[in-house]
C-alpha positions in Angstrom: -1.7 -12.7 2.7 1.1 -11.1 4.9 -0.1 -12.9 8.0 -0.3 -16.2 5.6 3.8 -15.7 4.6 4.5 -14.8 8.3 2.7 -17.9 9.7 4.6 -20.3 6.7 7.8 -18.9 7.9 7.0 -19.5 11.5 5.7 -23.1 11.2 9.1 -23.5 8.2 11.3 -22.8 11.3 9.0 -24.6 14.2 9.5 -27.5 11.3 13.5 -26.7 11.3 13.8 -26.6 15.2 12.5 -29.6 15.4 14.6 -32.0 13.3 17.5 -30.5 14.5 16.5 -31.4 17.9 15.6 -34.5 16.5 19.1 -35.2 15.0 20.8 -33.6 17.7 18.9 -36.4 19.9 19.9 -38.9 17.9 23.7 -38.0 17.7 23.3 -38.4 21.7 22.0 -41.7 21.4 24.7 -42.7 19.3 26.8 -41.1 21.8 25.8 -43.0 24.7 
């Protein structure tokens, strides 16, 4: 069950990561 948590929080801030590189991408698109 510990692992379980510890994998949700990992994958919750792959997740995260990834729409902020996402937005930051498309605030550089905007940009260009």
């Amino acid at each position: 069950a510990a692992w379980d948590a510890a994998g949700a929080a990992e994958t919750k801030w792959q997740t995260k990561r990834l729409f902020g590189y996402l937005k930051e991408g498309e605030e550089c698109a905007k940009t260009v």
